[in-house]
N, C-alpha and C positions, 0 to 999 in steps of 0.2 A: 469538565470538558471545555473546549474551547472553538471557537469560528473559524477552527482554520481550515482550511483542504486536504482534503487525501489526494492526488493525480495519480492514477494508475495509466499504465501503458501496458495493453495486455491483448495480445493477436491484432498487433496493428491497429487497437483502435484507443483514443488517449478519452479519461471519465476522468472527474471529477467530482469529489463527494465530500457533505460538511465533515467532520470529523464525528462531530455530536450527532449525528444522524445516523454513522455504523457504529457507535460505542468505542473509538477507539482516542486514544492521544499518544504525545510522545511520550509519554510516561511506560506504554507497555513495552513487553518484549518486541522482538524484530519476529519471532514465531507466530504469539498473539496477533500483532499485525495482520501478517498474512493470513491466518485465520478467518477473523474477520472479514478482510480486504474477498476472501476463496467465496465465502459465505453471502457477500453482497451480491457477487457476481456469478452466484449458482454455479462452482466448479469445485472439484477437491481441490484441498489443501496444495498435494501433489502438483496439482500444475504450476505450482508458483513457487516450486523448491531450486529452481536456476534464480530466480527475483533477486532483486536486492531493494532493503526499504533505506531511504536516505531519512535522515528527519535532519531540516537544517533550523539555526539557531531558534528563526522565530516561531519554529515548531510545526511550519510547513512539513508535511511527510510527501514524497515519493515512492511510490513500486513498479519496480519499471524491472525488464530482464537483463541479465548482465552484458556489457559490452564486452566485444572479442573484437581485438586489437592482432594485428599481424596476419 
């Protein structure tokens, strides 16, 4: 595991969490993710099935809900 971040954006309010503090990294599924990410934040899985998890290069992850465009 590694120091990086999770930022969640989730009912309007933005968290931030080690990665190694909910068990997760870029290495797992985009599922797993939210799993964990549902589990931190006491909510079913279910609520986070619109989400999308980004993980960029440096292994930063994001879970934020999808944009709607038009």
């Amino acid at each position: 595991m590694s120091n990086s971040q999770v930022h969640v954006r989730f009912q309007g309010r933005s968290l931030d969490f080690l990665q190694e503090d909910i068990g997760i990294g870029p290495e797992l599924s985009t599922e797993t993710i939210k799993m964990k990410v549902a589990q931190q934040l006491d909510i079913g899985i279910a609520q986070l099935d619109e989400y999308v998890v980004d993980i960029r290069p440096d292994g930063e992850i994001t879970v934020h809900p999808q944009a709607v465009y038009g």
